[in-house]
Each structure stands twice: as structure tokens, then as C-alpha cells.
C-alpha positions in Angstrom: 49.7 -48.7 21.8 49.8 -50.1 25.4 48.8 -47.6 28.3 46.3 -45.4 26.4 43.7 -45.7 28.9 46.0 -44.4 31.2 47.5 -41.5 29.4 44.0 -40.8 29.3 43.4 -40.8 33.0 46.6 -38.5 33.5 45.9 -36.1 30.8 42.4 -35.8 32.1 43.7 -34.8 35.4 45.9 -32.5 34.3 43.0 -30.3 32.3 41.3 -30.6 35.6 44.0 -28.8 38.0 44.7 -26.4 35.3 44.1 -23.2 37.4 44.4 -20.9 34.3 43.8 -20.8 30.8 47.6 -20.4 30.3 48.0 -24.0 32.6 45.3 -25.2 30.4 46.9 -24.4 27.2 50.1 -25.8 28.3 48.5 -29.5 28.7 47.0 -28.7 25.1 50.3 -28.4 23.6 51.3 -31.1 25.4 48.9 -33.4 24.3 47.6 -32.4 21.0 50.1 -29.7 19.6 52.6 -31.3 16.2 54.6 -33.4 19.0 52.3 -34.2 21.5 51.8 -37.3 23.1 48.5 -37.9 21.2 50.1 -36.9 17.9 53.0 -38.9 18.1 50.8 -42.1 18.9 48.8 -40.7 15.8 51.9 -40.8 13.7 52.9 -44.2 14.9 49.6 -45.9 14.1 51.5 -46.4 10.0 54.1 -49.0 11.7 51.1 -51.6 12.8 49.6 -54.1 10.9 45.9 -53.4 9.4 44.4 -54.9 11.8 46.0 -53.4 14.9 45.7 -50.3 13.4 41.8 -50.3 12.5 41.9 -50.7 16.2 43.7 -48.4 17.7 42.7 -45.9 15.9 39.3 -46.1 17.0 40.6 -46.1 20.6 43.0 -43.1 19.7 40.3 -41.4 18.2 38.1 -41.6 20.9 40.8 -40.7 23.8 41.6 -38.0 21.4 37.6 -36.5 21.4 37.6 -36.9 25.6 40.5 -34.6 26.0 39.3 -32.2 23.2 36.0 -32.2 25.2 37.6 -31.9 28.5 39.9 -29.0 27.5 37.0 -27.2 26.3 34.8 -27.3 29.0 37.3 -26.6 31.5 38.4 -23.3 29.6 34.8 -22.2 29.5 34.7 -22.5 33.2 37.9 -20.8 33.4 37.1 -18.1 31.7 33.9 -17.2 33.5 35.7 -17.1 36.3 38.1 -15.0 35.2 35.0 -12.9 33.8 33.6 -13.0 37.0 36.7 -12.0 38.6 37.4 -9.1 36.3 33.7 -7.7 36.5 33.8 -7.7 40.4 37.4 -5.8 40.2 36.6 -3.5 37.9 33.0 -2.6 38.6 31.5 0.9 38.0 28.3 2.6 39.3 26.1 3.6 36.1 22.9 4.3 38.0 22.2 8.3 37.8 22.2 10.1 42.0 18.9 10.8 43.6 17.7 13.8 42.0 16.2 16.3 44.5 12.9 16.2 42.4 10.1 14.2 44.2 7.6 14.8 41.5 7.8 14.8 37.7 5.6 17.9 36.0 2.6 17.9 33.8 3.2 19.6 30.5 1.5 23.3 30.0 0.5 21.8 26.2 -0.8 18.5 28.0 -3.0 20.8 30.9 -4.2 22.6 28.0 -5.3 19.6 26.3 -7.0 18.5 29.4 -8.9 22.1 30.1 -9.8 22.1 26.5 -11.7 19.0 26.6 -13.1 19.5 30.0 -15.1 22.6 28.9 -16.0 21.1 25.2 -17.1 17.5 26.9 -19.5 19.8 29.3 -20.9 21.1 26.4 -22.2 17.5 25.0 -18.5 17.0 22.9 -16.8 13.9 22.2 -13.1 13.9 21.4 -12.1 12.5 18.1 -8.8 11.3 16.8 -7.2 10.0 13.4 -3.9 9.3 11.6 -0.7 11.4 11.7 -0.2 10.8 8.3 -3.1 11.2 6.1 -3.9 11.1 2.0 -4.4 13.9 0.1 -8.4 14.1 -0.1 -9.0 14.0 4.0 -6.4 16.6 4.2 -7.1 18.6 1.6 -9.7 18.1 -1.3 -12.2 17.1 0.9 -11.9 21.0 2.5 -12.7 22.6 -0.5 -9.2 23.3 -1.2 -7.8 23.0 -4.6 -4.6 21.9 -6.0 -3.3 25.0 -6.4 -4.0 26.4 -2.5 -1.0 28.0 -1.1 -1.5 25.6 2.1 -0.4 22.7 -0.8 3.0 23.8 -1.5 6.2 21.6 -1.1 7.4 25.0 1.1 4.8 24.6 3.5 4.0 20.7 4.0 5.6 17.7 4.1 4.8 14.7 1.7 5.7 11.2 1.5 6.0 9.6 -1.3 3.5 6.5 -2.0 5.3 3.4 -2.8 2.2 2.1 -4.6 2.2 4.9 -7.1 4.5 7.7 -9.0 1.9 10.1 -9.1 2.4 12.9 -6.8 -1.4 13.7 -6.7 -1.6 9.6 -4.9 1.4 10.8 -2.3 0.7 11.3 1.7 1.0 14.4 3.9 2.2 14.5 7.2 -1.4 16.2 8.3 -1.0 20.2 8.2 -4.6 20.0 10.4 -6.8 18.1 12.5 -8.9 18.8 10.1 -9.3 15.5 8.4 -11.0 14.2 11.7 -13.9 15.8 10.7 -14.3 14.4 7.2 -13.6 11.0 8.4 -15.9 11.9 11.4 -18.5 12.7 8.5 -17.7 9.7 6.6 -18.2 7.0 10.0 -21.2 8.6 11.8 -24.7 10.3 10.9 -25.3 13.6 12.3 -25.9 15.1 14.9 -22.2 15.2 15.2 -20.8 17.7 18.0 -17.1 16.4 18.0 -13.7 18.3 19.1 -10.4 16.9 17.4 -7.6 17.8 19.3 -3.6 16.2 17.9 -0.2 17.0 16.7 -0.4 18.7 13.1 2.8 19.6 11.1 4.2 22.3 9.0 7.4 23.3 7.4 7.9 26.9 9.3 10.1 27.5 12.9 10.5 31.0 14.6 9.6 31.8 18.0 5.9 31.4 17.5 6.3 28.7 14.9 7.6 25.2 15.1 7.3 22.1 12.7 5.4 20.2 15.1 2.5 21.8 17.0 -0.6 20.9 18.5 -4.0 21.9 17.4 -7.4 21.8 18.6 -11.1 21.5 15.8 -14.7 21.8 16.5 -17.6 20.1 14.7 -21.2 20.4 15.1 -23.3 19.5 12.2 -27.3 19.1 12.9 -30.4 20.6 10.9 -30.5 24.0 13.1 -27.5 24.7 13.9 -26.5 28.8 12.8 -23.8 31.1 13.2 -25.4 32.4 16.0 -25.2 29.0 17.9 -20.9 29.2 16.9 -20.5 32.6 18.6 -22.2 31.6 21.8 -20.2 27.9 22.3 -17.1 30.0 21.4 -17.6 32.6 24.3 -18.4 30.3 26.5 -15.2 28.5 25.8 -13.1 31.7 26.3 -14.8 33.2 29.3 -14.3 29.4 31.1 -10.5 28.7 29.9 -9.3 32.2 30.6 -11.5 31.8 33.6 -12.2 35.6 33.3 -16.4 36.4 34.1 -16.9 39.8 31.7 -14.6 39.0 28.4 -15.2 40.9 25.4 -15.4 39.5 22.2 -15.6 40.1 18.3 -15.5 38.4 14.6 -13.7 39.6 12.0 -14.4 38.3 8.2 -12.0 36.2 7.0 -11.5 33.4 4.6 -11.4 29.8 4.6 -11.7 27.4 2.2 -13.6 24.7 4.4 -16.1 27.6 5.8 -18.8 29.7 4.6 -19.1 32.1 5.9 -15.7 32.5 7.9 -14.3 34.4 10.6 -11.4 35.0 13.1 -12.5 35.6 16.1 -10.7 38.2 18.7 -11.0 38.7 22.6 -10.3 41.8 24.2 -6.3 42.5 26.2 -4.5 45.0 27.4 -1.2 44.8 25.8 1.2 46.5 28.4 5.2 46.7 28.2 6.3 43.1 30.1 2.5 41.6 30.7 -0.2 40.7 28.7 -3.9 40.9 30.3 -7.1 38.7 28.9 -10.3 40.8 29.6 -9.1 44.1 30.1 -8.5 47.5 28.0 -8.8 48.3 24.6 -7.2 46.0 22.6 -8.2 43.1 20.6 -6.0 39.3 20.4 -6.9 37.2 17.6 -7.4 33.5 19.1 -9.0 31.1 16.6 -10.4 30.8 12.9 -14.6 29.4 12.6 -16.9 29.5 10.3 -20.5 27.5 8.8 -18.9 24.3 7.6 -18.9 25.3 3.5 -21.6 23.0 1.3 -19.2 21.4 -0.4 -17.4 19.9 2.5 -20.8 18.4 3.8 -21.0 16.8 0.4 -17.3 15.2 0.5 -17.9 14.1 4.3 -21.3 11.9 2.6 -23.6 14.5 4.1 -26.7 16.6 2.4 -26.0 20.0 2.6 -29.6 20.5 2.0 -30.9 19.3 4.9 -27.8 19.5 7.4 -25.0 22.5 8.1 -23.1 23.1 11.2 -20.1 25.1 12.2 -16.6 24.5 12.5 -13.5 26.3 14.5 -9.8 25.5 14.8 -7.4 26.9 17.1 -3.5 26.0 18.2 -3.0 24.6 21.9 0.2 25.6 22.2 -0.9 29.0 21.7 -3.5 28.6 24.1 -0.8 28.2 26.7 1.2 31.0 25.7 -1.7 33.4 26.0 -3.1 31.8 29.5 0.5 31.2 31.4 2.9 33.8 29.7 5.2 31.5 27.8 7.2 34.0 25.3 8.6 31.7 23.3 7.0 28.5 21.5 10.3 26.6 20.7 11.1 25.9 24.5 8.0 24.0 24.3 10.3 20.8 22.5 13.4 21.8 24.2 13.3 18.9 27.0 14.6 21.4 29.5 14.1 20.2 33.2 14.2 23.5 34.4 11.6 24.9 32.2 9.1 22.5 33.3 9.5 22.7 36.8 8.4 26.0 36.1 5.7 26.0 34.0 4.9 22.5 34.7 1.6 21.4 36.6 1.4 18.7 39.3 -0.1 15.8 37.4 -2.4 14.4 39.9 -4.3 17.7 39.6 -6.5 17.1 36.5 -8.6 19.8 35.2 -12.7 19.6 35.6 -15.4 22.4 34.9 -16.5 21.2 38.5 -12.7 20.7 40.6 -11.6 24.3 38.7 -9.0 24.2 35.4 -6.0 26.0 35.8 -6.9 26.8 39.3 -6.7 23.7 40.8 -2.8 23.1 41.9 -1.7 26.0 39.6 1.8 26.5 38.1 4.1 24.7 39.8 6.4 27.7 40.6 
């Protein structure tokens, strides 16, 4: 057992000239593989008496740790060289070219929200929000609508079950309107309310004027004077300022709604030509939104006496909007991500829209 602490010192130097990891193995193998030089003094520890062998097996154990050590840390640092080596060698450019845009585009559906709020907030109207995903009484029982509505079926909305319970009636809805803003509107805040509640709203149905995933925009005004008279002059006053036209003709149809009473579509006057589409002029009519005298029973669900307060409500798509003001033909290239189609229909996003700056007017389509 004589020398180890210089068979130390020379195996020590050896790990550290190692250039490779393939020189650095070769001193492993040399001094700890079956019939290296440690291993063999290893063996030979059985031939000495107890005492000498207690003792230098503490000194072969340690010499044995220091080279271990050694080796390791000298193959880390070989290998990040070679690491290093390899990445500077084999390097690739990842980043994208220069594109020849300077300026990203504003979204038609995201001008439309902003012209939409800019004529409701001149009005005195607040923008509400709420939850994607809603329970079954804001989105439906709290509208008057009963379990057996059309609007309810598995066909036509999408439900998630509730882990809390098995009972379908307890299940959530991906929100088929923006219409359970007003209820919780109701619920948080005593009237007056004059609220608009535009947001994504989902339904099972896709065709070229029909996608899963639209956007929709509601009205509220709930006060103790408020008639139908007061609905039909804030809604002309909307159309005549977001289709910007002066003399726009109007009309109200009966219809139906669960959540109104009495209801109405309400249509503006066109001319319907062979490749254009004109708001304002000629003889033919354009349904644009559904509105109504918010029905008795949803004052009562929303906490509110229908005896002493009523109000009016409207709904109407914002993606249709656009289509009507800026001639998009199809609503499913809305979601298609195409570069190309929002260069140009796009809008140049510094250009926000204000009753007082101009909407639509102020930077235009980006053509």
C-alpha cells in the first residue's frame, strides 16, 4: 500500500489533460474498471493484517472518492464544451423574416364593438359584463323561458355537466345570450338601470351566417316611465348614427319573445341590388334586431317590482352588424385567422371610434 498518495497525484492529472470524454474514459478504465489500478489495490487489501487493512482502506476509499469526483466533474465540463461546440456548428435561424406589414389590423367585430358602445355610452349607458359559462336560471328560467323552450334543446346549446350534482336540471350552459347580464344586473343594482351587455355567446349551428361562437350585443333600461315609445326612439337613433345614414326608415314587426312583452323585430329600410346591398335607400325592408317591454315576470326573477318599475330590452348580433355596415358575405371568415382578410377589412387600431372623432369614418377600412 506504499505510493497511494502518489498514484493519486498521477491519476488526478491524467483526468485533468483528458481532452475528450473518450481520453477521459480511458483513465476510468484504467483506474477503476475490474483490473484497474484502484481495484487491484482493492483486492489486495485481504493479504494485510487487520490492522493495516482498517487503514488502508480508509486511505483507498478516500483516494478512490477523489478520482470518482474528479472524473465527474471533468466530463461535465467536457461535455459542455462539446455542447457548446456542437450548438455553434450546427446553428439554425428560427426567427420568422421581416414581414412587409408595418401595422397589425383592428378587427371589423372589435370596431363594431367599439362604435356600438360609443353611441349607447352617449346615450347615459354603461357596459356590463358576466360569465361565459352560466347556470341554468340566469340563462334561461329567469327569462321566462320554460323547460321545454326549443332554445333548451341538447341540439341547440351546449351543457356541462356539474360535478356537484347528477341532475341535469343543476348542469351549466355555455351562455346561448348575453342575456343573463341583465338578470344579474337586476339582482346587484336598483333601478334606474340603463346598461348595454355586449360578449361572446354560443350555439350549436355553423353555415355561412351562423357560427358556434358569435358575438352579441343587449340593452337594458328599467325605470318607472320608461314605454315602448321611449325603445323605438333610442333604437333609431342607434341605426341612423352606426349606419351613419341622416334619413333611415324604420319599422316593428310583432314577434315573440319569451323575456318581452310586448315584442318586436325591428327592420330598416335597403335596397337589395344584384352584388351591393344599400342601408337607407329603396323599398325594401332588413330585419336588424329583436326588443321588446322587459316581460313582468322577468322583473320579478331579476328582484324587481314589476308594479312599480318596467323598461325595455333589445338584442342584436355584432357580427352581423359588420356584415350589414362593411359588406362581409360570409360570417365564418370572421374565425378563420386569415392575414389577408384582415388587411382588408381590418381597421387601423389607433383610430378608435367616438360620436365626437366620427365611427367608421375616422381611418376607414384599411383597403
Amino acid at each position: 500500500m506504499e505510493n497511494l498518495q502518489q498514484l493519486e497525484n498521477d491519476l488526478l492529472q491524467q483526468i485533468s489533460a483528458a481532452a475528450d470524454i473518450k481520453s477521459l474514459e480511458d483513465v476510468r478504465v484504467s483506474a477503476l474498471g475490474k483490473k484497474g489500478l484502484i481495484t487491484e489495490k482493492m483486492k489486495s487489501l485481504g493479504t494485510l493484517p487487520l490492522e493495516e487493512k482498517i487503514s488502508a482502506g480508509k486511505i483507498l476509499n478516500v483516494l478512490k472518492t477523489n478520482v470518482e469526483k474528479a472524473i465527474e466533474n471533468k466530463k461535465m465540463g467536457l461535455e459542455k464544451q462539446e455542447l457548446d461546440k456542437k450548438l455553434a456548428t450546427e446553428r439554425v435561424d428560427v426567427t420568422l423574416p421581416v414581414r412587409p406589414e408595418t401595422q397589425g389590423r383592428l378587427h371589423p367585430v372589435s370596431k363594431i364593438y367599439e362604435e356600438v358602445a360609443a353611441i349607447f355610452g352617449q346615450m347615459g349607458f354603461d357596459v356590463a359584463e358576466g360569465p361565459d359559462i352560466e347556470d341554468q336560471f340566469h340563462n334561461f328560467n329567469a327569462l321566462n323561458m320554460p323547460a321545454n323552450h326549443p332554445a333548451r334543446q341538447m341540439q341547440d346549446t351546449f351543457y356541462i355537466a356539474n360535478p356537484d350534482s347528477p341532475d341535469f336540471d343543476d348542469s351549466f350552459v355555455v351562455r346561448t345570450h348575453t342575456s343573463g347580464i341583465q338578470i344579474r344586473t337586476m339582482e346587484s343594482k336598483k333601478p334606474p338601470i340603463r346598461i348595454i351587455a355586449p360578449g361572446r355567446t354560443y350555439r350549436s349551428d355553423f353555415d355561412a351566417t351562423h357560427t358556434p361562437m358569435f358575438h352579441q350585443v343587449e340593452g337594458l333600461v328599467i325605470d318607472k316611465t320608461t314605454s315602448m315609445a321611449h325603445l323605438k326612439g333610442c333604437l333609431y337613433d342607434f341605426v341612423k348614427a352606426f349606419f351613419e345614414v341622416d334619413n333611415i326608415k324604420v319599422r316593428y314587426r310583432p314577434s315573440y319573445f319569451p323575456f318581452t312583452e310586448p315584442s318586436a323585430e325591428m327592420d330598416i329600410g335597403c335596397h337589395k341590388g344584384k352584388d351591393e346591398l344599400k342601408i337607407g335607400e329603396g323599398d325594401d325592408w332588413l330585419e336588424i334586431l329583436g326588443c321588446g317591454m322587459v316581460h313582468p315576470k322577468v322583473l320579478l326573477a331579476g328582484g324587481i317590482d314589476p308594479d312599480e318599475y318596467q323598461g325595455f330590452a333589445f338584442g342584436m348580433g355584432i357580427d352581423r352588424l359588420a356584415m350589414l355596415k362593411y359588406g362581409i358575405p360570409d360570417l365564418r371568415t370572421f374565425f378563420e385567422s386569415d392575414l389577408r382578410w384582415l388587411k382588408h377589412y381590418g381597421f387601423v387600431p389607433l383610430d378608435t371610434s367616438s360620436m365626437t372623432g366620427g365611427l367608421s369614418n375616422n381611418g376607414g377600412l384599411a383597403r
